[in-house]
DRENLUMTI-330414 format. One record per residue: x negated, y negated, z negated of N, C-alpha, C in turn; residue in one letter. Coordinates in pm, 1 decimal, padded with zeros to 6 digits. Layout:
N
        n_x        n_y        n_z       ca_x       ca_y       ca_z        c_x        c_y        c_z   rest
          X          Y          Z          X          Y          Z          X          Y          Z      A
...
//
This chain:
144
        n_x        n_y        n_z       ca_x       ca_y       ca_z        c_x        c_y        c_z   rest
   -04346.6    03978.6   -03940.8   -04439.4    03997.6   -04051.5   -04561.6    04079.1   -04007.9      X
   -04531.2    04181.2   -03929.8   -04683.7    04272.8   -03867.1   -04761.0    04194.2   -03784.9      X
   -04699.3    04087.1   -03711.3   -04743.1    03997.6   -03597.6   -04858.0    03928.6   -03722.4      X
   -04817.6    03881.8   -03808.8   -04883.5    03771.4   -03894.4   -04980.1    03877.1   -03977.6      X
   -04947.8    03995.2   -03991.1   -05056.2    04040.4   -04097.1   -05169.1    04093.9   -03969.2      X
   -05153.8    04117.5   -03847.6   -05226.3    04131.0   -03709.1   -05318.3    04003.5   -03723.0      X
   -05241.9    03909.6   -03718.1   -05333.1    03769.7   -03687.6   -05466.0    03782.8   -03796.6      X
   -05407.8    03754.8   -03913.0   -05463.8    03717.0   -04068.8   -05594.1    03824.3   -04046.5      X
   -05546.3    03948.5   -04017.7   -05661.4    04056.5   -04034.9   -05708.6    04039.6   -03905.6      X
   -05749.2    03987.3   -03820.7   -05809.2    03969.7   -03704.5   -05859.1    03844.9   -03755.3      X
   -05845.5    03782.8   -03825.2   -05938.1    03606.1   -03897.0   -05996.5    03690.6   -03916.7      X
   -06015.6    03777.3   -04012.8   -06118.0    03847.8   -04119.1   -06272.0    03888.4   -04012.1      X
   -06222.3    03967.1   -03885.0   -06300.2    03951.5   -03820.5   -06417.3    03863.9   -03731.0      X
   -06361.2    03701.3   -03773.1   -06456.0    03610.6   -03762.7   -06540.2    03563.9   -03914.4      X
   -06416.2    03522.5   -03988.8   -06468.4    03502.3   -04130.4   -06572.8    03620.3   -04225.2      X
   -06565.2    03720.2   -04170.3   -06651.9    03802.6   -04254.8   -06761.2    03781.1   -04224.2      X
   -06795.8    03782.1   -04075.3   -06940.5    03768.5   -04040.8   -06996.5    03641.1   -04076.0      X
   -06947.2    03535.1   -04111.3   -06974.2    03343.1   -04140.9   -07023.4    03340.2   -04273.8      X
   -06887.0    03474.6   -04370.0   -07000.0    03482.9   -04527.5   -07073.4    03556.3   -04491.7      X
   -07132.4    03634.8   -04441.7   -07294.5    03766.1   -04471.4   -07391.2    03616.7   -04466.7      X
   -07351.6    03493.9   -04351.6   -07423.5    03380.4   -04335.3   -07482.8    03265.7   -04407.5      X
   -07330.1    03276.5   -04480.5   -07338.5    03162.0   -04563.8   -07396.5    03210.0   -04709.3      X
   -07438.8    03062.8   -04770.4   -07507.1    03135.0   -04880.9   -07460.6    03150.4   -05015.8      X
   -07517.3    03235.0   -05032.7   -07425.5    03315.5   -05171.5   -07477.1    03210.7   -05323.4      X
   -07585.4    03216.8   -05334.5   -07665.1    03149.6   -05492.0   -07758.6    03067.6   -05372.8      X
   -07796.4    03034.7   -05480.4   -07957.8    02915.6   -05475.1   -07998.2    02959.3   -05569.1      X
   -08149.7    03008.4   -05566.1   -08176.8    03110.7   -05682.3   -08370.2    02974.6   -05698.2      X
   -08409.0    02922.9   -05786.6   -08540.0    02854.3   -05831.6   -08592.0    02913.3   -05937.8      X
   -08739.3    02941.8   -05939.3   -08803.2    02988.8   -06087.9   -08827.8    02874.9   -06204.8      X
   -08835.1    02746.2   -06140.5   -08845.5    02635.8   -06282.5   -08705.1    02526.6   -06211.4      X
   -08676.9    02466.7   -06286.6   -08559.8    02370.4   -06274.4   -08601.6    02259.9   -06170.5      X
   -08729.1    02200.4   -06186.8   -08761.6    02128.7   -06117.7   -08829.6    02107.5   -05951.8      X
   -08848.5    02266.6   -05913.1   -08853.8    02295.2   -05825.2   -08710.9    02332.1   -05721.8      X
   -08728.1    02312.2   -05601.5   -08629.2    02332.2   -05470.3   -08557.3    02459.3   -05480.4      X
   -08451.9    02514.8   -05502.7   -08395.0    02623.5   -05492.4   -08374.6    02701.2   -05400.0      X
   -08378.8    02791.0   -05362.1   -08348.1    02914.4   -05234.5   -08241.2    02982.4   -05205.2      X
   -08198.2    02893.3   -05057.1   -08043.0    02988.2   -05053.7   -08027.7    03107.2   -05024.4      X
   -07967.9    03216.9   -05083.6   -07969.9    03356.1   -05100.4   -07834.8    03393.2   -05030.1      X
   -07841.3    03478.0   -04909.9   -07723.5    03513.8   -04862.2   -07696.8    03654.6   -04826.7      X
   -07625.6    03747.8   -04763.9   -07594.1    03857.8   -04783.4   -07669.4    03900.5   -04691.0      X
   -07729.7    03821.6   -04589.4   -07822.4    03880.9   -04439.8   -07907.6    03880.2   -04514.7      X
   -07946.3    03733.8   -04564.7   -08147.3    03748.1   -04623.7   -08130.2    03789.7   -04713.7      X
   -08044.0    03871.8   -04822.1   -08081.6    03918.0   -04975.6   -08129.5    04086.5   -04850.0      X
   -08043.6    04158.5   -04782.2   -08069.6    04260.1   -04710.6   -08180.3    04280.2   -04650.9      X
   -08221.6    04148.0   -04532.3   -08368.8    04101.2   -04485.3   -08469.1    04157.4   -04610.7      X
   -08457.7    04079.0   -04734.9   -08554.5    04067.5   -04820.9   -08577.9    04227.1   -04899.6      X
   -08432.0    04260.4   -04917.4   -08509.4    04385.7   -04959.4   -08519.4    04538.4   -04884.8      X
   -08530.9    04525.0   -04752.8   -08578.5    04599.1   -04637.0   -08705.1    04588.8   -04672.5      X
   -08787.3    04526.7   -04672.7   -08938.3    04561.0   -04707.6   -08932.9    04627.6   -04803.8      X
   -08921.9    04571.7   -04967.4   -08922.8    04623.6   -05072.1   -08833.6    04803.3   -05072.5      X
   -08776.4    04766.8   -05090.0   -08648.0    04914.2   -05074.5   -08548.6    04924.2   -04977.1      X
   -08592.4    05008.9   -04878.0   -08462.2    05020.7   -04767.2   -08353.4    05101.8   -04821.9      X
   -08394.4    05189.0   -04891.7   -08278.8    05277.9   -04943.5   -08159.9    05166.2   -04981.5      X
   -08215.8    05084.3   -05085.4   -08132.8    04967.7   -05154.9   -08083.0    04924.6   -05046.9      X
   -08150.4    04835.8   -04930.5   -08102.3    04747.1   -04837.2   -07978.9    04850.1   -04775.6      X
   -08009.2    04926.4   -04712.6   -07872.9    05004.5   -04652.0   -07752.3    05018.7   -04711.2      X
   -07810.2    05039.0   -04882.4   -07617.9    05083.1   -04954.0   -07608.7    04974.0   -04949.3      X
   -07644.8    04800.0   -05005.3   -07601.9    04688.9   -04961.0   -07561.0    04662.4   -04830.0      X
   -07602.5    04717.9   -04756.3   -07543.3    04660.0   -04565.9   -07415.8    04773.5   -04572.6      X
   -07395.0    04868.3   -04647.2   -07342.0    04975.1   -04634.7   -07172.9    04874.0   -04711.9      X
   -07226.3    04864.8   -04818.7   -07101.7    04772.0   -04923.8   -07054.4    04594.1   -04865.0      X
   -07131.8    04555.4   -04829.0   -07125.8    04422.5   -04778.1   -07120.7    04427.7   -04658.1      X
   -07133.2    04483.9   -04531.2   -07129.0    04510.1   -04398.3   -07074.0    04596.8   -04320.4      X
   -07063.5    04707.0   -04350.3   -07003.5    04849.6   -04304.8   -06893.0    04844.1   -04333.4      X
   -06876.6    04853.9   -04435.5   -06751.2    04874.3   -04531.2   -06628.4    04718.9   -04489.6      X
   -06674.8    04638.3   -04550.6   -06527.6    04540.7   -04466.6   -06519.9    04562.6   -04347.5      X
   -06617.3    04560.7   -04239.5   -06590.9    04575.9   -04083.7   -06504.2    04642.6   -04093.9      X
   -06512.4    04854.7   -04095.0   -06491.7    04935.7   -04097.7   -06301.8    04897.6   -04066.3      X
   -06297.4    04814.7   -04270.2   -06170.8    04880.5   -04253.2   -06119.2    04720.8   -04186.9      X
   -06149.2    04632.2   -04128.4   -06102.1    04518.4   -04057.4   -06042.4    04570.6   -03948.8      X
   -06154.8    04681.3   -03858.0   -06090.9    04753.9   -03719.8   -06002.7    04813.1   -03795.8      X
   -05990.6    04893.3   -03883.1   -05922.4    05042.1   -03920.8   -05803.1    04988.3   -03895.5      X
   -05749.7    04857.0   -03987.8   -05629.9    04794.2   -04005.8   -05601.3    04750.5   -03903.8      X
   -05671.7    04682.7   -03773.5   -05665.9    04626.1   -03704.6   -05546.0    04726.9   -03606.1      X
   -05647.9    04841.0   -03591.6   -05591.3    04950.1   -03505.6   -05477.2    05009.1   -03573.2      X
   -05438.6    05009.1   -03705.8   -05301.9    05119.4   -03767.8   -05218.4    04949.2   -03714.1      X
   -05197.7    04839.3   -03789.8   -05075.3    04728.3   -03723.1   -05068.7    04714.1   -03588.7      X
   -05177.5    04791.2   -03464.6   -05085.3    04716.6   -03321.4   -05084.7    04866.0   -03275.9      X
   -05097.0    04940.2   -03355.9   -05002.2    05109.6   -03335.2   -05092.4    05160.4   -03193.6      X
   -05230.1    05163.0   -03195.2   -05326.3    05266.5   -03189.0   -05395.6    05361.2   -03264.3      X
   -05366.2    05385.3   -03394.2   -05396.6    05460.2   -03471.2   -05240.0    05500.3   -03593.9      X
   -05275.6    05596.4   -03657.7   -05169.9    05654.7   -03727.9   -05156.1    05585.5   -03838.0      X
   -05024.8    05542.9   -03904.4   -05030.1    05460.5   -04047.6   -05114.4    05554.8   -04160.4      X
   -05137.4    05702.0   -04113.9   -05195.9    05741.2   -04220.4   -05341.6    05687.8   -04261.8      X
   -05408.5    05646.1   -04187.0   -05577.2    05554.6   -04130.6   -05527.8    05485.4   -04295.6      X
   -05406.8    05438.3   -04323.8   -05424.5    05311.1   -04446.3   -05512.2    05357.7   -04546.9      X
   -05499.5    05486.3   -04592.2   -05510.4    05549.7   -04676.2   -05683.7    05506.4   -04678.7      X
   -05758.0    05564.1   -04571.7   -05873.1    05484.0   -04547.0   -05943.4    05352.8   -04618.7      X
   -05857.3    05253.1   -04525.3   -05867.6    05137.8   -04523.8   -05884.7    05058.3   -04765.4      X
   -05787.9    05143.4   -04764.7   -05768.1    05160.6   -04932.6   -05972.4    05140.6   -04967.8      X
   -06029.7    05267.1   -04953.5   -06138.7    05343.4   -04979.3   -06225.5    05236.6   -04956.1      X
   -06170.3    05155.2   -04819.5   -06336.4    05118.2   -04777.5   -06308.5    04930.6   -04840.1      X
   -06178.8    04925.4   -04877.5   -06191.5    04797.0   -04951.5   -06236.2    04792.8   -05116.0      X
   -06231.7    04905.5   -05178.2   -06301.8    04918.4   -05296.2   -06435.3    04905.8   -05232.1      X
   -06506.2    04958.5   -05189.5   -06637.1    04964.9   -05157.1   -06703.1    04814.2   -05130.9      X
   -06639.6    04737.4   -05032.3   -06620.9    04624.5   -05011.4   -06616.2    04506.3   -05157.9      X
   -06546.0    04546.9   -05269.8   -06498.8    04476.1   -05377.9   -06625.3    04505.0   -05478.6      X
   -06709.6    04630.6   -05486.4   -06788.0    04689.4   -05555.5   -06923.7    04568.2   -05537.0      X
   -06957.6    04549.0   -05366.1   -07032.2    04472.5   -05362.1   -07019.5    04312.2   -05418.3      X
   -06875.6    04205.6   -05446.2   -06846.3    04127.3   -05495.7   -06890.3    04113.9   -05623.1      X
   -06832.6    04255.3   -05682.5   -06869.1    04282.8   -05847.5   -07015.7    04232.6   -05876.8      X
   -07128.2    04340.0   -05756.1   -07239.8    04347.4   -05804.1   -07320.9    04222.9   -05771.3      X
   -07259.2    04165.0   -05682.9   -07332.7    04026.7   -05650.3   -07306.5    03899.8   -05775.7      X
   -07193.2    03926.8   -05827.9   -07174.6    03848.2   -05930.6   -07218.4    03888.9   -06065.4      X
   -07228.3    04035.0   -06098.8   -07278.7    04068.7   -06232.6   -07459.5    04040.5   -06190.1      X
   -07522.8    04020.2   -06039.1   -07660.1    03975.2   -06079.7   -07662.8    03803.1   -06109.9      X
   -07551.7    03764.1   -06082.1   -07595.3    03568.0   -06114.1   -07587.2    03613.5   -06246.6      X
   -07482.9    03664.6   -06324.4   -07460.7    03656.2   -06481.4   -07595.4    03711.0   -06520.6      X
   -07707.6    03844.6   -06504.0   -07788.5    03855.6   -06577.4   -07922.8    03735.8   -06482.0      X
   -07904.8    03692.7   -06433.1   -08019.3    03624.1   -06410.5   -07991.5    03473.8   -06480.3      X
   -07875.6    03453.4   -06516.0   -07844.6    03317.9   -06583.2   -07916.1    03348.0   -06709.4      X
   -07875.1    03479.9   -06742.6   -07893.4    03498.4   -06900.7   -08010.2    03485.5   -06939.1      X
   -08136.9    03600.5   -06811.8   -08256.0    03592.5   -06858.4   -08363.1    03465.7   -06863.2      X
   -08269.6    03337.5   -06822.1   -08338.7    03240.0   -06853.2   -08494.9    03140.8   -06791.6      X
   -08515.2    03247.8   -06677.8   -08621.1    03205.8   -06693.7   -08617.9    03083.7   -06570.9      X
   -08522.4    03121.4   -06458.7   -08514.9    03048.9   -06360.2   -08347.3    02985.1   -06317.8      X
   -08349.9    02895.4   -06258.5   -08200.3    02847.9   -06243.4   -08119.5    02930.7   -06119.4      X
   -08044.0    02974.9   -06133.0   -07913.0    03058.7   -06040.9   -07789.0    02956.9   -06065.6      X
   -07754.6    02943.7   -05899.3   -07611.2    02831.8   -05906.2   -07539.8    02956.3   -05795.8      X
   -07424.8    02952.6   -05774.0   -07323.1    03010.0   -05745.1   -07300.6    02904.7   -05598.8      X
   -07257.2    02955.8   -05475.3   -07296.0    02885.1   -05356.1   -07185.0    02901.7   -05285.6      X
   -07059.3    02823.7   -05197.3   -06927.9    02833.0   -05134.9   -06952.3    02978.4   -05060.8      X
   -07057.9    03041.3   -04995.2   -07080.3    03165.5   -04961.7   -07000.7    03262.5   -05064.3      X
   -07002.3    03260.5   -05171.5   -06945.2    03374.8   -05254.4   -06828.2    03359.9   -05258.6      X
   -06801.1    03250.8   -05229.3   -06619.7    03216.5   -05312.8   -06558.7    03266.8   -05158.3      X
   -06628.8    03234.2   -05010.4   -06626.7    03255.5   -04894.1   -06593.8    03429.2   -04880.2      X
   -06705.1    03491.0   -04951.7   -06722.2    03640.0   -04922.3   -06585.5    03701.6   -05003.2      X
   -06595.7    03663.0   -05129.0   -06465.2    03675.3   -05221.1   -06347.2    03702.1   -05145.0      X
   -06326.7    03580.2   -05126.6   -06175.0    03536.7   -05030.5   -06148.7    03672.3   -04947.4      X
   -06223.4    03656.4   -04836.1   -06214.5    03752.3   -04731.8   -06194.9    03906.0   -04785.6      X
   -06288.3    03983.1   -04892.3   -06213.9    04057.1   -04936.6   -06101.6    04107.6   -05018.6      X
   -06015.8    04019.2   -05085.0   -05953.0    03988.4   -05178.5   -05815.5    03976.3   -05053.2      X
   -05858.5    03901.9   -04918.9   -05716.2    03871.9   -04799.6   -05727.2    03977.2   -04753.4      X
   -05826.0    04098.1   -04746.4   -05846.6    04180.5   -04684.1   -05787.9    04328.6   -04762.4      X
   -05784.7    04300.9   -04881.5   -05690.5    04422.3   -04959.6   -05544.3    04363.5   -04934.5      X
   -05517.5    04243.3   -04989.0   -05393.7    04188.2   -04994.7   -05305.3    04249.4   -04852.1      X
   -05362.9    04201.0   -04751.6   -05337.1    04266.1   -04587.3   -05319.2    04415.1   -04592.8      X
   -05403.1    04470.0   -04657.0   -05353.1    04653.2   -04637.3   -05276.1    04625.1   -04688.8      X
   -05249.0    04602.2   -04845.5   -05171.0    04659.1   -04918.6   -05000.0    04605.4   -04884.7      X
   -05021.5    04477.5   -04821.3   -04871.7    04476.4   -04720.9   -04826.7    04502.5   -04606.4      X
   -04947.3    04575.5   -04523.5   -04903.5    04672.5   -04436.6   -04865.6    04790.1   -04502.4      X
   -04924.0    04871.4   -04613.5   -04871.4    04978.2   -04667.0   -04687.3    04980.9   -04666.9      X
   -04687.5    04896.7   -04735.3   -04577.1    04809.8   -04752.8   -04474.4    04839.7   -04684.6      X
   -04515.8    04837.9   -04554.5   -04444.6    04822.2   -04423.1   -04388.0    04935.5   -04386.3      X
//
């Protein structure tokens, strides 16, 4: 069972970096115009000019934060680090989940405000996954 939760959380380490890639929405200002795929690199790209402060806690929640605890876990299951590290790993997958939240509570208010079309893009359901296998994985190494 540690062999397999080793493997699974070592996927995470390819699959995480494929969603920051893939795209999250297709975001258009009139219906009839071409939509823009919006992903976790270029939403960051884009608002580095505008607000770096912003861009960092996003690279911070969407980038830092799953890596972080991908090694963390990586290193407590092949017993280079102490099982206490889980405790960690806990912390930095909320952080991780916070960014899911907030990426999805902006499609809901941009649907609402109407003015432009927002579609929902295999990138999210992609980014989702990975953190969602990525708590599931601590929380059955805790387990352990």
């Amino acid at each position: 069972m540690r062999r397999a939760l080793f493997i699974a959380n070592l996927a995470l380490l390819i699959l995480f970096p494929m969603s920051w890639a893939a795209p999250l929405a297709r975001a258009g200002v009139l219906p009839f115009f071409g939509l823009s795929e919006i992903s976790v690199l270029s939403g960051i790209r884009s608002l580095w000019s505008s607000d770096p402060l912003l861009a960092g806690v996003v690279a911070l929640f969407a980038l830092v934060a799953p890596l972080a605890k991908t090694l963390t876990l990586a290193a407590v299951l092949s017993h280079k680090a102490h099982p206490r590290w889980l405790r960690l790993t806990g912390f930095l997958g909320r952080l991780a989940m916070a960014d899911v939240f907030l990426i999805a509570l902006y499609i809901v208010l941009s649907k609402g405000i109407g003015i432009g079309r927002v579609e929902t893009a295999w990138g999210l359901y992609l980014f989702t996954t990975c953190v969602l296998a990525s708590l599931a994985i601590s929380a059955l190494a805790k387990r352990r």
